[in-house]
N, C-alpha and C positions, 0 to 999 in steps of 0.2 A: 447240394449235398447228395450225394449216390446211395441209394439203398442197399440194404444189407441184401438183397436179394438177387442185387446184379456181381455182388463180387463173390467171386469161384471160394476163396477161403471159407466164407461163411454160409454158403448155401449150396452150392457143388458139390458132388459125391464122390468128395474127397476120399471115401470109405474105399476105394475101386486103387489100388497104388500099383496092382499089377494086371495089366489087362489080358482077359483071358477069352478069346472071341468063340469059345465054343459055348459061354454064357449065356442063354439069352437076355438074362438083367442086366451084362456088361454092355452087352449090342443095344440095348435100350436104353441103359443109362447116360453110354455116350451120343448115341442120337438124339437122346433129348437133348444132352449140353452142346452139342454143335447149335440145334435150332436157337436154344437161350443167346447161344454167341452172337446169330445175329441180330437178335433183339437189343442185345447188349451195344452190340457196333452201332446200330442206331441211334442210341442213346448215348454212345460218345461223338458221335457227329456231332449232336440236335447241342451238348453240352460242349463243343470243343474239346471233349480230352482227347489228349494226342501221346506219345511219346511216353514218357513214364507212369502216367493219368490217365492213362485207358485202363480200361476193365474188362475191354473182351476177349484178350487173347489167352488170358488162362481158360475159360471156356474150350479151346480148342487144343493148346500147346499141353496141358497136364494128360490128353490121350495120343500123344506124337504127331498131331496135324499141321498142317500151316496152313496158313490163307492165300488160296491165288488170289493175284493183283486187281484182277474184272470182280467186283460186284454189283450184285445185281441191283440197279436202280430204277425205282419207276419216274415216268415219265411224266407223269403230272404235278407229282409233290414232289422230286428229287428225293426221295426216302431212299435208304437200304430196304427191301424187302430180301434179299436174298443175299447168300456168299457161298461160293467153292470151297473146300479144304478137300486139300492132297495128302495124306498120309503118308508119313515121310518114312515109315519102313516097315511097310504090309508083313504082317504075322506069314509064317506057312500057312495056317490053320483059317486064313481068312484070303475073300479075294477083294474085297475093299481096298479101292486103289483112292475114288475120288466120293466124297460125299456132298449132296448139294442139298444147303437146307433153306428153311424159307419159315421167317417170324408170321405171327397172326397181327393182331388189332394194338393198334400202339394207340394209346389218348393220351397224345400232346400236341402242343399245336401244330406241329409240321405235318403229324401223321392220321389227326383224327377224322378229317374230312375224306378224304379217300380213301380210306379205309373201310370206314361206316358205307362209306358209297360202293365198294365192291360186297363186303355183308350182307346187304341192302340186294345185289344183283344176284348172288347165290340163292335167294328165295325168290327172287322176282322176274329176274331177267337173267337165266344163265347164259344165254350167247352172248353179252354183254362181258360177263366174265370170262366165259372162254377167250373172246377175242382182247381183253385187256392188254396194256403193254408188259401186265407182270409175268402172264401167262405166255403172251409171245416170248419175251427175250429169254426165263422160261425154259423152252422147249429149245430155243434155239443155242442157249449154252447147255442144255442137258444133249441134244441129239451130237454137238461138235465132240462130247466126251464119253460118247459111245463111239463116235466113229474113230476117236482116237485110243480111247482104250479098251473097247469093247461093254456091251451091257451089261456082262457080268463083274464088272468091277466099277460098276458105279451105283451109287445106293441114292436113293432120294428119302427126305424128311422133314417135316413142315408141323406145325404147331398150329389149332382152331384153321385161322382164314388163310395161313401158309399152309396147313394140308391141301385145304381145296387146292390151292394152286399145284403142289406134290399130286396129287389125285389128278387134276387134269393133264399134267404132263408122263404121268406117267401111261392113263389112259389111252397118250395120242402117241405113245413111243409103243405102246402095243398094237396099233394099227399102222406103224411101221416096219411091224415084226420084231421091235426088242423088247424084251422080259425085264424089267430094270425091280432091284427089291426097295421096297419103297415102306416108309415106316412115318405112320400117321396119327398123330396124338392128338384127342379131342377135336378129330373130325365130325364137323358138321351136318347135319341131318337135317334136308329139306323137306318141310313134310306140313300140308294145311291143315292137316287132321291134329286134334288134341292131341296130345302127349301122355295118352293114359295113363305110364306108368308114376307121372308125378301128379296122376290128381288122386284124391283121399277115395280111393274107390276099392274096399278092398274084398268083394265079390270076382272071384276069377273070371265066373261063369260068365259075368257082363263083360270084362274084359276080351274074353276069348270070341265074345258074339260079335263084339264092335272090330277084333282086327278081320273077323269074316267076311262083315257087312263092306268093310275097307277092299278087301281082294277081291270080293264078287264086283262091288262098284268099279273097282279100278279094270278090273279084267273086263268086263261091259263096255268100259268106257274106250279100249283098246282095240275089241273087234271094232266097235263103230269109225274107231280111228282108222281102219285098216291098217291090223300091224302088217309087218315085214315078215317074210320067211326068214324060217331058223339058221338060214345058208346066210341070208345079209343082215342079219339080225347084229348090231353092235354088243347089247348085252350077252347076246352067247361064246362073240367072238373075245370076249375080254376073262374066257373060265383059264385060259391059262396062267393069269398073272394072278397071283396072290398076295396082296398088302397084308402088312400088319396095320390093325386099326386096333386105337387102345382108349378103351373107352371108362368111364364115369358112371355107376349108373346116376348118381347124383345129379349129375349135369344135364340141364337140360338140351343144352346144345346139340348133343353127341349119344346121351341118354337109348337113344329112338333104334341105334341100329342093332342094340340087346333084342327088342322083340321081335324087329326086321328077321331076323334071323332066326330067332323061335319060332315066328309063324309059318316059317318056310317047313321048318321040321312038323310045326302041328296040319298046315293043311293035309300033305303026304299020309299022316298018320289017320285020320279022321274019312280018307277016301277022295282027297277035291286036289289031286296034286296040278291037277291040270289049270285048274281056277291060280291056285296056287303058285304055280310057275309064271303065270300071264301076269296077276298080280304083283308080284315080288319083282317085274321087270321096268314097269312106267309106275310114274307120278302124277297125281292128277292134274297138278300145275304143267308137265309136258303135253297131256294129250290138249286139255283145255282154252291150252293160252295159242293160238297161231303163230307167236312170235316165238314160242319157244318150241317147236314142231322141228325146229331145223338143230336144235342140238339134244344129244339125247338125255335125260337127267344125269348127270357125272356121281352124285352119293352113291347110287346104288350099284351092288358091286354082286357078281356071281360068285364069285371067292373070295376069302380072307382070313388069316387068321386075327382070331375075334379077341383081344387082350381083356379081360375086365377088370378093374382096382375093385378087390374084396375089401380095404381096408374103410373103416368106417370117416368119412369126410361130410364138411358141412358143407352144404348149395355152395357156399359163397367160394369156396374152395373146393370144390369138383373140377373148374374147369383151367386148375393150377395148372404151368408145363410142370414146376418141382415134382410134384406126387411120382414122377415116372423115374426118377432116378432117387428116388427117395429108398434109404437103405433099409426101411421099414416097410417095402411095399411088398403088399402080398398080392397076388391074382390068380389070375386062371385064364390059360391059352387053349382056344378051340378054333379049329379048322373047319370053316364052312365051306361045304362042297354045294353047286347047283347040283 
Protein backbone atom coordinates (compact mmCIF):
# COMPACT_ATOMS: atom_id res chain seq x y z
CA UNK A 1 0.00 0.00 0.00
CA UNK A 2 1.43 3.61 -1.14
CA UNK A 3 1.70 6.45 1.20
CA UNK A 4 -0.16 9.31 1.16
CA UNK A 5 2.95 11.11 0.85
CA UNK A 6 4.10 9.65 -2.50
CA UNK A 7 0.94 10.53 -4.30
CA UNK A 8 0.88 14.25 -5.88
CA UNK A 9 -3.03 14.62 -5.17
CA UNK A 10 -2.52 14.35 -1.63
CA UNK A 11 0.71 15.86 -0.62
CA UNK A 12 1.91 17.89 -3.88
CA UNK A 13 1.51 21.57 -4.12
CA UNK A 14 -1.20 21.22 -5.88
CA UNK A 15 -1.77 25.07 -4.60
CA UNK A 16 0.66 26.16 -7.80
CA UNK A 17 -2.18 25.57 -11.01
CA UNK A 18 -0.55 28.20 -12.92
CA UNK A 19 3.17 28.38 -13.14
CA UNK A 20 4.63 31.51 -12.86
CA UNK A 21 8.61 31.17 -13.02
CA UNK A 22 9.50 34.74 -11.95
CA UNK A 23 8.33 33.08 -8.33
CA UNK A 24 10.93 31.99 -6.42
CA UNK A 25 8.41 29.67 -4.19
CA UNK A 26 7.14 28.41 -7.82
CA UNK A 27 10.96 27.69 -8.79
CA UNK A 28 11.26 25.91 -5.43
CA UNK A 29 8.26 24.37 -5.22
CA UNK A 30 8.72 22.55 -8.39
CA UNK A 31 12.24 21.53 -7.89
CA UNK A 32 11.36 20.13 -4.77
CA UNK A 33 8.49 17.93 -6.77
CA UNK A 34 10.89 16.97 -9.57
CA UNK A 35 13.44 15.55 -6.77
CA UNK A 36 10.12 13.79 -4.69
CA UNK A 37 9.44 12.17 -8.46
CA UNK A 38 12.44 10.49 -8.24
CA UNK A 39 12.18 9.11 -5.05
CA UNK A 40 8.68 8.33 -6.02
CA UNK A 41 10.07 6.39 -9.29
CA UNK A 42 12.00 4.32 -7.03
CA UNK A 43 9.46 3.29 -5.22
CA UNK A 44 7.49 2.14 -8.20
CA UNK A 45 10.26 0.13 -9.30
CA UNK A 46 11.19 -1.57 -5.73
CA UNK A 47 6.91 -1.95 -5.69
CA UNK A 48 6.32 -2.94 -9.58
CA UNK A 49 3.84 -0.15 -10.36
CA UNK A 50 3.89 0.34 -13.83
CA UNK A 51 1.40 1.77 -16.25
CA UNK A 52 -1.68 3.14 -14.49
CA UNK A 53 -0.12 2.22 -10.82
CA UNK A 54 2.57 4.53 -10.92
CA UNK A 55 2.75 7.36 -8.81
CA UNK A 56 5.59 9.38 -10.15
CA UNK A 57 4.61 10.97 -12.91
CA UNK A 58 2.23 13.49 -11.49
CA UNK A 59 5.35 14.72 -9.67
CA UNK A 60 6.46 15.87 -12.89
CA UNK A 61 3.67 16.08 -15.64
CA UNK A 62 1.12 18.61 -13.29
CA UNK A 63 4.51 21.39 -14.10
CA UNK A 64 4.69 20.46 -18.02
CA UNK A 65 7.75 17.97 -17.84
CA UNK A 66 8.37 14.61 -19.16
CA UNK A 67 10.83 12.18 -18.29
CA UNK A 68 13.72 11.27 -20.65
CA UNK A 69 14.08 7.68 -21.27
CA UNK A 70 18.21 7.32 -19.42
CA UNK A 71 17.78 7.24 -15.69
CA UNK A 72 20.09 7.48 -13.58
CA UNK A 73 20.94 4.14 -12.08
CA UNK A 74 23.59 3.08 -9.53
CA UNK A 75 25.70 0.47 -10.10
CA UNK A 76 25.77 -1.41 -7.01
CA UNK A 77 22.16 -1.65 -5.96
CA UNK A 78 20.41 -1.04 -9.53
CA UNK A 79 18.42 1.89 -7.68
CA UNK A 80 17.01 5.07 -9.44
CA UNK A 81 19.12 7.67 -7.71
CA UNK A 82 18.60 9.95 -10.41
CA UNK A 83 16.06 11.11 -13.52
CA UNK A 84 16.19 13.88 -16.53
CA UNK A 85 12.86 15.99 -17.11
CA UNK A 86 12.74 17.98 -20.29
CA UNK A 87 10.17 20.65 -20.16
CA UNK A 88 8.03 20.32 -22.61
CA UNK A 89 7.33 24.19 -23.35
CA UNK A 90 9.87 26.52 -21.64
CA UNK A 91 8.03 29.75 -20.42
CA UNK A 92 9.67 33.21 -22.22
CA UNK A 93 10.33 34.31 -18.73
CA UNK A 94 12.49 31.09 -17.84
CA UNK A 95 15.48 29.46 -19.49
CA UNK A 96 14.89 26.01 -17.97
CA UNK A 97 14.96 23.65 -20.77
CA UNK A 98 16.32 20.42 -18.78
CA UNK A 99 16.18 19.73 -15.03
CA UNK A 100 18.30 16.85 -13.39
CA UNK A 101 17.25 15.83 -9.99
CA UNK A 102 18.64 13.30 -7.73
CA UNK A 103 16.61 11.58 -4.36
CA UNK A 104 18.57 11.20 -0.85
CA UNK A 105 18.36 8.12 1.49
CA UNK A 106 15.76 5.55 0.69
CA UNK A 107 15.36 2.64 3.72
CA UNK A 108 14.14 -0.19 1.97
CA UNK A 109 15.60 -3.13 1.18
CA UNK A 110 16.93 -2.34 -2.28
CA UNK A 111 18.24 1.01 -1.17
CA UNK A 112 19.40 1.00 2.45
CA UNK A 113 22.72 -0.49 2.24
CA UNK A 114 24.28 1.88 -0.16
CA UNK A 115 22.92 4.55 0.62
CA UNK A 116 23.96 4.47 4.35
CA UNK A 117 27.22 3.57 2.70
CA UNK A 118 27.59 6.67 0.57
CA UNK A 119 26.21 8.88 3.99
CA UNK A 120 28.80 7.17 5.77
CA UNK A 121 31.56 8.42 3.02
CA UNK A 122 30.28 12.18 2.89
CA UNK A 123 31.82 12.47 6.58
CA UNK A 124 34.45 9.99 6.26
CA UNK A 125 35.65 9.43 3.05
CA UNK A 126 34.77 12.05 0.59
CA UNK A 127 36.88 10.87 -2.40
CA UNK A 128 35.01 7.78 -2.04
CA UNK A 129 31.95 9.73 -2.83
CA UNK A 130 33.35 11.94 -5.37
CA UNK A 131 34.54 8.98 -7.31
CA UNK A 132 31.16 6.78 -6.80
CA UNK A 133 29.29 5.62 -9.86
CA UNK A 134 26.25 8.12 -8.89
CA UNK A 135 28.56 10.88 -8.98
CA UNK A 136 30.31 9.76 -12.21
CA UNK A 137 27.33 8.83 -14.51
CA UNK A 138 26.18 12.20 -12.67
CA UNK A 139 28.50 14.54 -14.22
CA UNK A 140 28.64 12.63 -17.22
CA UNK A 141 24.76 13.05 -18.14
CA UNK A 142 24.79 16.52 -16.66
CA UNK A 143 28.02 17.79 -18.89
CA UNK A 144 26.20 15.82 -22.41
CA UNK A 145 23.23 18.41 -21.62
CA UNK A 146 25.14 21.26 -21.34
CA UNK A 147 27.09 20.63 -24.30
CA UNK A 148 23.80 20.02 -25.94
CA UNK A 149 21.75 22.61 -24.63
CA UNK A 150 23.87 24.98 -23.05
CA UNK A 151 24.39 25.54 -19.04
CA UNK A 152 22.10 27.91 -18.89
CA UNK A 153 19.31 25.87 -19.45
CA UNK A 154 19.91 23.18 -17.31
CA UNK A 155 19.14 23.36 -13.48
CA UNK A 156 20.39 20.80 -11.12
CA UNK A 157 18.37 19.58 -7.71
CA UNK A 158 18.87 16.92 -5.23
CA UNK A 159 17.24 16.30 -1.90
CA UNK A 160 19.74 15.44 1.76
CA UNK A 161 22.48 12.64 0.07
CA UNK A 162 21.04 13.75 -3.63
CA UNK A 163 22.23 17.22 -3.11
CA UNK A 164 25.64 16.07 -2.08
CA UNK A 165 25.74 14.37 -5.31
CA UNK A 166 23.86 17.96 -7.21
CA UNK A 167 26.81 19.79 -5.05
CA UNK A 168 29.49 17.74 -6.62
CA UNK A 169 28.56 17.82 -9.93
CA UNK A 170 27.82 20.89 -10.22
CA UNK A 171 31.14 21.86 -8.24
CA UNK A 172 33.09 19.80 -11.06
CA UNK A 173 31.04 21.54 -14.09
CA UNK A 174 32.32 24.87 -12.64
CA UNK A 175 36.01 23.72 -13.07
CA UNK A 176 34.90 23.08 -16.54
CA UNK A 177 33.93 26.55 -16.85
CA UNK A 178 29.91 26.00 -16.73
CA UNK A 179 27.71 28.08 -14.30
CA UNK A 180 24.69 25.34 -14.03
CA UNK A 181 21.82 26.84 -11.30
CA UNK A 182 21.53 24.24 -8.93
CA UNK A 183 19.04 23.98 -6.09
CA UNK A 184 19.91 22.15 -2.85
CA UNK A 185 17.42 21.06 -0.09
CA UNK A 186 18.67 19.79 3.14
CA UNK A 187 22.17 19.64 2.21
CA UNK A 188 24.36 18.08 4.33
CA UNK A 189 26.96 19.61 6.50
CA UNK A 190 30.16 17.89 7.26
CA UNK A 191 31.45 18.88 10.23
CA UNK A 192 33.39 16.87 13.55
CA UNK A 193 32.81 19.82 15.68
CA UNK A 194 29.39 19.78 17.85
CA UNK A 195 26.56 21.26 16.55
CA UNK A 196 26.32 24.01 18.86
CA UNK A 197 23.26 25.39 17.76
CA UNK A 198 21.29 22.20 18.84
CA UNK A 199 22.84 21.79 22.01
CA UNK A 200 20.77 23.64 25.14
CA UNK A 201 23.45 26.32 25.45
CA UNK A 202 21.86 29.42 25.43
CA UNK A 203 24.90 31.87 26.43
CA UNK A 204 25.85 33.42 22.85
CA UNK A 205 29.03 34.66 24.34
CA UNK A 206 30.07 30.84 24.57
CA UNK A 207 28.78 30.16 21.38
CA UNK A 208 30.52 32.82 19.53
CA UNK A 209 34.11 31.88 21.52
CA UNK A 210 33.69 28.09 20.35
CA UNK A 211 32.98 29.11 16.45
CA UNK A 212 36.45 31.30 17.13
CA UNK A 213 38.36 28.65 18.67
CA UNK A 214 36.94 26.47 15.43
CA UNK A 215 38.49 29.10 12.79
CA UNK A 216 41.67 29.91 14.67
CA UNK A 217 42.11 25.97 14.88
CA UNK A 218 41.12 25.16 11.46
CA UNK A 219 43.07 28.28 9.91
CA UNK A 220 46.41 26.83 12.10
CA UNK A 221 45.73 23.69 10.80
CA UNK A 222 45.83 24.95 7.03
CA UNK A 223 49.12 26.98 7.23
CA UNK A 224 50.83 23.67 8.58
CA UNK A 225 48.90 22.01 5.64
CA UNK A 226 50.44 24.32 3.30
CA UNK A 227 47.55 25.88 1.57
CA UNK A 228 47.39 26.64 -2.04
CA UNK A 229 47.55 30.19 -3.46
CA UNK A 230 44.48 32.12 -4.01
CA UNK A 231 45.30 31.68 -8.00
CA UNK A 232 44.89 27.58 -7.56
CA UNK A 233 42.89 27.81 -4.71
CA UNK A 234 39.52 25.46 -5.66
CA UNK A 235 37.38 27.36 -2.97
CA UNK A 236 38.12 30.69 -4.53
CA UNK A 237 37.69 29.52 -8.02
CA UNK A 238 33.95 28.20 -7.27
CA UNK A 239 32.77 32.32 -6.04
CA UNK A 240 31.11 32.48 -9.30
CA UNK A 241 28.56 29.86 -8.88
CA UNK A 242 25.88 30.41 -6.47
CA UNK A 243 23.47 27.52 -5.19
CA UNK A 244 20.53 27.81 -3.65
CA UNK A 245 20.81 25.84 -0.27
CA UNK A 246 17.55 25.55 1.69
CA UNK A 247 18.07 24.77 4.85
CA UNK A 248 16.21 23.65 8.53
CA UNK A 249 17.56 25.28 11.31
CA UNK A 250 15.95 22.23 13.06
CA UNK A 251 17.75 19.71 11.31
CA UNK A 252 20.46 18.71 12.25
CA UNK A 253 21.89 17.42 9.04
CA UNK A 254 21.95 20.76 7.24
CA UNK A 255 21.29 23.00 10.44
CA UNK A 256 25.41 23.82 10.51
CA UNK A 257 25.58 25.94 7.39
CA UNK A 258 23.18 28.91 9.24
CA UNK A 259 26.23 29.75 11.48
CA UNK A 260 28.76 28.62 8.66
CA UNK A 261 27.89 31.72 7.24
CA UNK A 262 27.29 33.89 10.19
CA UNK A 263 30.69 33.35 11.37
CA UNK A 264 32.05 34.43 8.17
CA UNK A 265 30.11 37.89 8.59
CA UNK A 266 31.15 37.96 12.56
CA UNK A 267 34.92 37.11 11.96
CA UNK A 268 35.12 40.32 9.26
CA UNK A 269 33.19 42.25 11.97
CA UNK A 270 35.30 41.67 15.16
CA UNK A 271 38.84 42.49 12.96
CA UNK A 272 40.02 38.37 12.20
CA UNK A 273 38.63 38.41 8.52
CA UNK A 274 41.92 36.91 7.63
CA UNK A 275 41.61 34.02 10.28
CA UNK A 276 38.26 34.10 9.02
CA UNK A 277 38.57 33.53 5.36
CA UNK A 278 41.30 30.61 5.89
CA UNK A 279 38.88 29.10 8.25
CA UNK A 280 35.52 29.21 6.39
CA UNK A 281 37.62 27.36 3.43
CA UNK A 282 39.03 23.61 4.92
CA UNK A 283 37.49 21.06 7.27
CA UNK A 284 39.38 19.59 9.75
CA UNK A 285 38.48 16.10 8.55
CA UNK A 286 40.39 17.57 4.83
CA UNK A 287 43.49 18.78 6.32
CA UNK A 288 43.75 15.76 9.01
CA UNK A 289 42.90 12.70 7.22
CA UNK A 290 45.82 12.04 4.05
CA UNK A 291 43.25 10.25 2.32
CA UNK A 292 41.17 13.02 1.97
CA UNK A 293 44.03 15.64 1.04
CA UNK A 294 43.29 14.89 -2.45
CA UNK A 295 39.66 16.08 -2.67
CA UNK A 296 38.76 19.30 -1.42
CA UNK A 297 35.79 19.28 1.26
CA UNK A 298 32.58 19.79 -1.37
CA UNK A 299 29.88 21.40 1.66
CA UNK A 300 31.69 24.31 1.85
CA UNK A 301 30.71 26.85 -0.55
CA UNK A 302 31.89 30.71 -1.17
CA UNK A 303 28.63 31.59 -2.34
CA UNK A 304 25.07 30.86 -2.04
CA UNK A 305 21.88 31.87 -1.54
CA UNK A 306 21.09 30.78 1.93
CA UNK A 307 17.07 29.76 2.08
CA UNK A 308 16.12 29.23 5.77
CA UNK A 309 12.35 27.71 6.81
CA UNK A 310 11.25 30.30 9.50
CA UNK A 311 8.28 28.19 10.02
CA UNK A 312 8.15 26.49 13.34
CA UNK A 313 8.92 22.38 12.60
CA UNK A 314 9.55 19.53 14.87
CA UNK A 315 13.40 17.61 14.60
CA UNK A 316 11.68 14.72 13.41
CA UNK A 317 10.34 16.74 10.43
CA UNK A 318 13.18 19.44 9.67
CA UNK A 319 14.57 17.22 7.47
CA UNK A 320 11.18 16.66 5.33
CA UNK A 321 11.67 17.32 1.16
CA UNK A 322 7.49 18.55 1.69
CA UNK A 323 8.31 21.65 3.83
CA UNK A 324 9.71 23.31 0.59
CA UNK A 325 6.81 23.26 -1.53
CA UNK A 326 4.74 23.53 1.36
CA UNK A 327 2.04 26.35 0.57
CA UNK A 328 2.44 27.48 4.23
CA UNK A 329 6.11 27.98 4.03
CA UNK A 330 7.62 31.09 5.17
CA UNK A 331 11.53 31.99 4.97
CA UNK A 332 14.09 34.15 4.17
CA UNK A 333 16.54 34.22 1.19
CA UNK A 334 20.12 35.73 1.78
CA UNK A 335 22.95 35.91 -0.51
CA UNK A 336 26.28 35.00 0.85
CA UNK A 337 29.15 36.65 -0.67
CA UNK A 338 33.09 35.54 0.02
Amino acid sequence: MASRKQKFKHSGPTHITSTNWNYTQHRRSIAASLVQGVYVLEEDSQYNRKGQSALAPPWWSSFDFQLHPQLLIDDSDSSIFGAIYKFESPAPNTSCKYVVAFRGTVIKWRTIKQDIKLDLHHVFSQHKLQNSSRVVKALKAVKTLVDDAGAANVWLAGHSLGSLVALLVGRNMVKMGFLVETYLFNPPFSSLSIPMELLLVENMILKLGARIIGDVFRAGLSVLGHQVSQADNPFIKLSGWTPYLFVNPKDPICSQYVPYFEQRKTMVSIGASTIGRMGTQVSVMSIVSSRARATEPHHLLPTAYLVTNLVKTKTKKSHKLAQWWSESFTGEIELQNF
